[in-house]
LOKE-960929 format. One line per 4 residues: number of its first residue (from 1); their letters; for each residue x, y, z of N, C-alpha, C. Coordinates in steps of 0.2 Angstrom, whole numbers, m for minus. Atoms other than C-alpha are relative to their C-alpha. Layout:
NUM = a = X,Y,Z,X,Y,Z,X,Y,Z; ...
***
This chain:
1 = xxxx = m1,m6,3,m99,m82,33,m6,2,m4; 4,m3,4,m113,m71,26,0,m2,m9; 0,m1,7,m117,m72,8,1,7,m3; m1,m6,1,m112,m60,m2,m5,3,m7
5 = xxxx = 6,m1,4,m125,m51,m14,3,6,m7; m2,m6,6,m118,m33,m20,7,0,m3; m6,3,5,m105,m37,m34,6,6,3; m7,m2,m3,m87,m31,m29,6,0,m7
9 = xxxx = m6,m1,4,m73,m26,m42,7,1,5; m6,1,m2,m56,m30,m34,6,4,m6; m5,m3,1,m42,m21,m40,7,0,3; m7,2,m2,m22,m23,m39,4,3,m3
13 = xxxx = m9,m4,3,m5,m13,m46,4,m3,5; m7,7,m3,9,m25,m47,4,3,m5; m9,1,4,29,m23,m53,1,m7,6; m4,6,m3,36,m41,m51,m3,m4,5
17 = xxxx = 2,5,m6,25,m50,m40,m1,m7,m1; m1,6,m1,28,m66,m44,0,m5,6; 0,7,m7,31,m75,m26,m6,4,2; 5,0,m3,14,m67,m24,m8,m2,m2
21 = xxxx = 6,m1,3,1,m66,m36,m3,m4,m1; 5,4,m1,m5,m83,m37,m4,1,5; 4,m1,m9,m10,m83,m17,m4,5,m1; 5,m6,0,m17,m66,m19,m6,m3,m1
25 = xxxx = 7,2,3,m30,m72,m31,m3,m3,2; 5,5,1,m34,m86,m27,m5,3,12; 3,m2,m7,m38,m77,m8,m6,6,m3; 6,m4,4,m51,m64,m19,m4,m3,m3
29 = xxxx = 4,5,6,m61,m78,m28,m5,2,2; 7,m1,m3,m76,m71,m20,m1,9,m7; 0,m4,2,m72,m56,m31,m7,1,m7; 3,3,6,m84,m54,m46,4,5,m6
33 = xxxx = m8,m4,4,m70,m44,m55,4,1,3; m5,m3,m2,m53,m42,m54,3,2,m7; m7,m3,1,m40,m30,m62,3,1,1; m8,m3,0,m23,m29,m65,3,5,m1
37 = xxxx = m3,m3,4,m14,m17,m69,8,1,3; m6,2,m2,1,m21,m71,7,5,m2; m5,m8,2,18,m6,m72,6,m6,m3; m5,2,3,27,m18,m85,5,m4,2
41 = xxxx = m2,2,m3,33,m32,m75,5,m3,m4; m5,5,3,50,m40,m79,0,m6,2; 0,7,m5,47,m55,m70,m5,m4,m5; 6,5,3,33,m69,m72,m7,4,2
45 = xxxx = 9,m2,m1,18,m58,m65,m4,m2,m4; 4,m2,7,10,m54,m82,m2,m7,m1; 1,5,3,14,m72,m87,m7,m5,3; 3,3,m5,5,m80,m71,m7,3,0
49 = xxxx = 7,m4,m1,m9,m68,m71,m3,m2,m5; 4,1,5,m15,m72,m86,m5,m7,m3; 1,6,m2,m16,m91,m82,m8,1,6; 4,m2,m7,m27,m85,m66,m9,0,m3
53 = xxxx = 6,m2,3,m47,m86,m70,m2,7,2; 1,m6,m3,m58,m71,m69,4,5,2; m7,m5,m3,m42,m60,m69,m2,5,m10; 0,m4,8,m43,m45,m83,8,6,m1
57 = xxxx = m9,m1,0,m23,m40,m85,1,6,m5; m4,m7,3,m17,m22,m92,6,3,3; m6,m1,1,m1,m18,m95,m1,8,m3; 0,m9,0,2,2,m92,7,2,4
61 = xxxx = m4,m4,m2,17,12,m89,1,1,8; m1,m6,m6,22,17,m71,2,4,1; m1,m5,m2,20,33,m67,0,4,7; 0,1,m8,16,34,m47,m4,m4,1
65 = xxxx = 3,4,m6,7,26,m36,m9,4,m2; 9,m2,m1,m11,36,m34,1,1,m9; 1,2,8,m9,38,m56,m3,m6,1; 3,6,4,m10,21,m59,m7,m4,7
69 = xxxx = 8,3,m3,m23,17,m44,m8,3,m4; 7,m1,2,m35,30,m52,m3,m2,m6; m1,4,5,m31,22,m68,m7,m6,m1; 4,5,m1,m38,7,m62,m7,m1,3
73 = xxxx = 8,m2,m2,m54,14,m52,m5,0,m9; 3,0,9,m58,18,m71,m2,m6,m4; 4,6,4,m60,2,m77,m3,m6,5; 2,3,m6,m67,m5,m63,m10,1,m4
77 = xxxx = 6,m1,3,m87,m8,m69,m5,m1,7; 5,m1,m6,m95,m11,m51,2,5,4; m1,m9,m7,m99,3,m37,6,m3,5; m4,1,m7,m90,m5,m23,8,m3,m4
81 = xxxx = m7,m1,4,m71,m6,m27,5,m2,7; m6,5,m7,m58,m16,m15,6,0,m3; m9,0,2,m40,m12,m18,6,m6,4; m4,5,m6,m27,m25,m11,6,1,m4
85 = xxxx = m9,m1,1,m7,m24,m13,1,m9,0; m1,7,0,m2,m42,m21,3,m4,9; m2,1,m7,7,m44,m2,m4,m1,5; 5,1,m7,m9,m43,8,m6,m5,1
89 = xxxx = 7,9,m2,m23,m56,13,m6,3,4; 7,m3,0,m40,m54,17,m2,m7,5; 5,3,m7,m45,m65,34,m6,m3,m3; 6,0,3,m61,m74,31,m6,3,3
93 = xxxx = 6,m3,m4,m69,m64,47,m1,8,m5; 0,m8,2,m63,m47,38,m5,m2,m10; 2,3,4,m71,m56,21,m8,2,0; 7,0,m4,m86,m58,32,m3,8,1
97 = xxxx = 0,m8,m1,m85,m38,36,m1,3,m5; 0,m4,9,m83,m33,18,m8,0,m2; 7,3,4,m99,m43,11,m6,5,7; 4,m5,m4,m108,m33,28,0,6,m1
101 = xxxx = m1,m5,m1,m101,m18,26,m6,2,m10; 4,m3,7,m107,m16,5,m8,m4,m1; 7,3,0,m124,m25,8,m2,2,7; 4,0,m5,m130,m15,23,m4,6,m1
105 = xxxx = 8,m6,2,m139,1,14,3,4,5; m2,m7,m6,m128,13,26,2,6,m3; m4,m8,6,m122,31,19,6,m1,1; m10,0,0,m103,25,22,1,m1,m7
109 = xxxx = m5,2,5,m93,29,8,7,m2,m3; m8,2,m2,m77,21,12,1,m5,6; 2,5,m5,m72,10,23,10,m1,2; m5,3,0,m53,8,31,1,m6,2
113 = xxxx = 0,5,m5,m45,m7,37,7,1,2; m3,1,m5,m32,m10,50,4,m6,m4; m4,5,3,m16,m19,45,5,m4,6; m8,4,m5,m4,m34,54,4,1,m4
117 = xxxx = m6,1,2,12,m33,49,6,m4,m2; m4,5,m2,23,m46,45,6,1,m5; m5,m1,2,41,m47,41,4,m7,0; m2,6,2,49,m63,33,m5,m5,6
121 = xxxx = 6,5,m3,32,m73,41,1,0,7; m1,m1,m7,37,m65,58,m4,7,2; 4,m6,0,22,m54,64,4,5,6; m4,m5,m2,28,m37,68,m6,6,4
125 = xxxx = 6,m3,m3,16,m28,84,2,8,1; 0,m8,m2,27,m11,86,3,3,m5; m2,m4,4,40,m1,77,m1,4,m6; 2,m5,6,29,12,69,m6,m3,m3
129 = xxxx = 3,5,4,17,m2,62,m7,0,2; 5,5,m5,6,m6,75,m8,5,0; 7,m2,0,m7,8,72,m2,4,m7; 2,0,8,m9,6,53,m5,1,m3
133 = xxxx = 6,3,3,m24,8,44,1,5,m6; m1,m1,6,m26,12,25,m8,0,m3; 5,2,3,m42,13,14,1,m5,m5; m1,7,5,m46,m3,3,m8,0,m2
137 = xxxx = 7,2,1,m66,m3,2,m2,6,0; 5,m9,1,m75,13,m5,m4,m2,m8; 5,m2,5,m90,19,m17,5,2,m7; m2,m4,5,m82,20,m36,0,7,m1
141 = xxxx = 1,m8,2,m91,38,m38,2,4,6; m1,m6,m6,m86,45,m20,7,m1,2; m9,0,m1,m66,42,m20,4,1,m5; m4,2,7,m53,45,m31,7,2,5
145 = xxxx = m10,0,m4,m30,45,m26,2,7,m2; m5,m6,1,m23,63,m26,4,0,m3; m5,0,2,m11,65,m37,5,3,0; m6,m4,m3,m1,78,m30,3,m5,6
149 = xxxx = m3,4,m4,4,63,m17,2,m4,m3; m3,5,5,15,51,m28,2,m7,3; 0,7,m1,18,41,m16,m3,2,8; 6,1,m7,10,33,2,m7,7,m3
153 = xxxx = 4,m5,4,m4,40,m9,m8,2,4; 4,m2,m4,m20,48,m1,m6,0,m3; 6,2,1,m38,43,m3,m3,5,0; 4,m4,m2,m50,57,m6,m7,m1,1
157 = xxxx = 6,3,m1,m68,52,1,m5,6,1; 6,m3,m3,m83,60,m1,m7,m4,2; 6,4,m3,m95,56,11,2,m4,7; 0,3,m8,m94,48,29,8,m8,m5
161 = xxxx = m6,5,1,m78,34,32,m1,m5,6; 0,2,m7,m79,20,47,6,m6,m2; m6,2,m1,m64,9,50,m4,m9,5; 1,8,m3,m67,m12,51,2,m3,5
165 = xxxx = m3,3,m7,m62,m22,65,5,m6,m3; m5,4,m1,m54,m36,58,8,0,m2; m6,m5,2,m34,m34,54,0,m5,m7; m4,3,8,m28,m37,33,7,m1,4
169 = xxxx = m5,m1,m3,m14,m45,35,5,0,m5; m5,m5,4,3,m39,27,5,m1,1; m8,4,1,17,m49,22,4,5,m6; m4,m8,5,27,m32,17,7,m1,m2
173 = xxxx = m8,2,3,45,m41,16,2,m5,5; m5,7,m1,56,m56,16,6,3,2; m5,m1,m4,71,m49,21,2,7,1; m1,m7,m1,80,m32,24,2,2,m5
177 = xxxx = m1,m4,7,87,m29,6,m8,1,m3; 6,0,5,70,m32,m1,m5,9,5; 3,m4,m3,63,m19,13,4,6,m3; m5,m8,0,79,m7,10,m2,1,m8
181 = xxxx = 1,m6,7,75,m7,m10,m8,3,m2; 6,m4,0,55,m3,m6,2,8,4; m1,m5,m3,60,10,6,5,6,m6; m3,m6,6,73,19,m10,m6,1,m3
185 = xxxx = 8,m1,5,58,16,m19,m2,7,1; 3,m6,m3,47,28,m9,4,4,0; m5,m7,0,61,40,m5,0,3,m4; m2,m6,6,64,44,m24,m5,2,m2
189 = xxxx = 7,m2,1,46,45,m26,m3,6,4; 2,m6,m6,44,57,m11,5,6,m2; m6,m6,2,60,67,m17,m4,4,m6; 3,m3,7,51,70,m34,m4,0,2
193 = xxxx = 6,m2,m1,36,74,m26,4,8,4; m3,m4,m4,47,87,m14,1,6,m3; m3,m7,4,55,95,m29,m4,3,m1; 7,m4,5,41,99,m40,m4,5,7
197 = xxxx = 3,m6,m6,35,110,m22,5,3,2; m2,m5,m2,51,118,m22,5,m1,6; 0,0,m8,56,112,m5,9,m2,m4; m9,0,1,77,115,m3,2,m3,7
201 = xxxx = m2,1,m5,88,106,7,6,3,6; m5,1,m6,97,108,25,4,m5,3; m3,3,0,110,99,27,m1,m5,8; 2,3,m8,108,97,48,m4,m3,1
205 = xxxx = 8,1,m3,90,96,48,m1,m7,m5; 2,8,4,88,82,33,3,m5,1; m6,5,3,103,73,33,1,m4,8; m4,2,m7,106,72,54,m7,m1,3
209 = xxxx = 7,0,m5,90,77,64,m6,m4,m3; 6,3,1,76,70,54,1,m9,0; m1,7,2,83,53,51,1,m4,7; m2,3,m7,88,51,70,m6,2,1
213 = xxxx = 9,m3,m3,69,59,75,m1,m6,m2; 4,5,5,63,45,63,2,m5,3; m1,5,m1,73,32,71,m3,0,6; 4,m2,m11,69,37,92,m5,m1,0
217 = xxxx = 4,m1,m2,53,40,88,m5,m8,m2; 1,5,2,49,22,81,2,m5,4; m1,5,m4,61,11,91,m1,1,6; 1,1,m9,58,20,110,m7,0,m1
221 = xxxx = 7,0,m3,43,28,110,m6,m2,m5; 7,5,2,32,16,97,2,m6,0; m3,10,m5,43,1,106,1,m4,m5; m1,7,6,51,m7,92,7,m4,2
225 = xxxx = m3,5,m3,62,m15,102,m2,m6,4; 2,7,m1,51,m26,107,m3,m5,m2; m1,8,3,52,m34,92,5,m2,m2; m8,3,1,69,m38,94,3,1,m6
229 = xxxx = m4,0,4,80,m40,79,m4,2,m8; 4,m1,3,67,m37,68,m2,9,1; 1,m9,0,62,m21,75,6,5,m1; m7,m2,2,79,m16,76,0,4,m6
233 = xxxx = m1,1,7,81,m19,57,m6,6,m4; 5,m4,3,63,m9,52,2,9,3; 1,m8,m2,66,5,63,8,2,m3; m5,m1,4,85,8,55,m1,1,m7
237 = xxxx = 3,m2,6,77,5,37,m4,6,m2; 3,m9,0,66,19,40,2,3,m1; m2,m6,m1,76,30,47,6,2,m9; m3,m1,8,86,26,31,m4,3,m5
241 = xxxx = 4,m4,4,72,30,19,2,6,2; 2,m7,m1,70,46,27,6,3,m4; m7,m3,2,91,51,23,m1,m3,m7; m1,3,10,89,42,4,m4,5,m5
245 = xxxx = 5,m3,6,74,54,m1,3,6,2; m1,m6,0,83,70,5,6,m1,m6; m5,m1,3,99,63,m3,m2,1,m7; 4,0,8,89,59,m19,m3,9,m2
249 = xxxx = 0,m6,1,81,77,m19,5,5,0; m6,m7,2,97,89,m17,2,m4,m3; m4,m1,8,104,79,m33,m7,1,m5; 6,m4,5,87,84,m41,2,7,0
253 = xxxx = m1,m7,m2,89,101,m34,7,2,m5; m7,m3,5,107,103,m40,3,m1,m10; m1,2,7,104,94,m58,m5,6,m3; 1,m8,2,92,111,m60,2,6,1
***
């Protein structure tokens, strides 16, 4: 592995990560800062993190998803800035990549990477997943999270973007309840984003057509039945988010 030279701020937004946050850390040790910022965890997070060396731990409100990311750009003191979800892991090749990527002198200001997927420590190659890629390595002063998207939040980069090779990988759930209450999550998060633009619902089109679209086009044609009972399961929870965040929007809609 390369040495690394230009200092790196690591950054994290957690609720309740407890069966995560030790691993995480201790897989960023390379970090030369890390921030928390933690949306008032009921659990042991806070407690644990605080144990953790070179961990610097704020307790803030949640209020969306890209809010408290840009929150936490904020207190970040180095250029180069590496975002990670307590759930994901960092390879030592993609490690290798990072330290190349912010010590090469290139005009890139950002950088995606490529996610595996894994559900209950069972790697997951199709249903929807399989051509993921997210930003996590970008210039402090050339990015910041939109906050008109509240949730599945969007990176806006100014300046050139390239996309690493190695995959992050991404232990996104242990079982199907744990996925189905991340998926209401999003939902209501997308519903409250939906309202505030107005958008009314159709009953056929939200309730019937999109959530069957959603499923079709995940289990046939991005073949998630070939990962068996697992793909099954994801591409059903999907399709459920989709019908949980119209639900959740028309009782916004009718409680105005």
């Amino acid at each position: 592995m390369i040495q690394k030279q230009t200092k790196i701020s690591v950054l994290l937004i957690t609720f309740n990560e407890e069966k995560h946050i030790v691993e995480v850390i201790k897989n960023i040790d390379f970090a030369d800062e890390i921030i928390i910022i933690d949306g008032e965890s009921t659990d042991n997070t806070a407690k644990l993190a605080k144990e953790l060396p070179n961990v610097k731990l704020i307790s803030r409100p949640f209020k969306n998803f890209a809010d408290q990311r840009n929150f936490a750009i904020s207190k970040a003191k180095n250029e180069w800035i590496l975002f990670i979800d307590a759930d994901e892991r960092i390879p030592n090749m993609l490690k290798s990549e990072i330290f190349e990527a912010v010590n090469s002198g290139n005009n890139v200001s950002a950088y995606l990477f490529k996610r595996r997927f894994y559900f209950n420590k069972k790697i997951v190659r199709f249903s929807g997943l399989q051509s993921d890629t997210i930003y996590r390595l970008f210039k402090k002063n050339s990015a910041y999270y939109d906050e008109s998207k509240i949730v599945h939040e969007s990176l806006i980069v100014n300046g050139k973007s390239e996309i690493l090779k190695t995959y992050m990988l991404h232990y996104c759930y242990t079982s199907n309840e744990d996925y189905k209450r991340k998926m209401k999550l999003y939902a209501t998060l997308k519903a409250e984003e939906l309202h505030k633009k107005g958008k009314r619902i159709n009953n056929i089109l939200h309730f019937v057509f999109r959530p069957t679209y959603k499923f079709i086009i995940n289990y046939i044609f991005r073949f998630g039945f070939l990962d068996g009972r697992i793909g099954l399961s994801i591409c059903y929870l999907s399709a459920y988010g989709v019908w949980y965040r119209y639900k959740i929007l028309k009782q916004l809609n009718e409680s105005t």
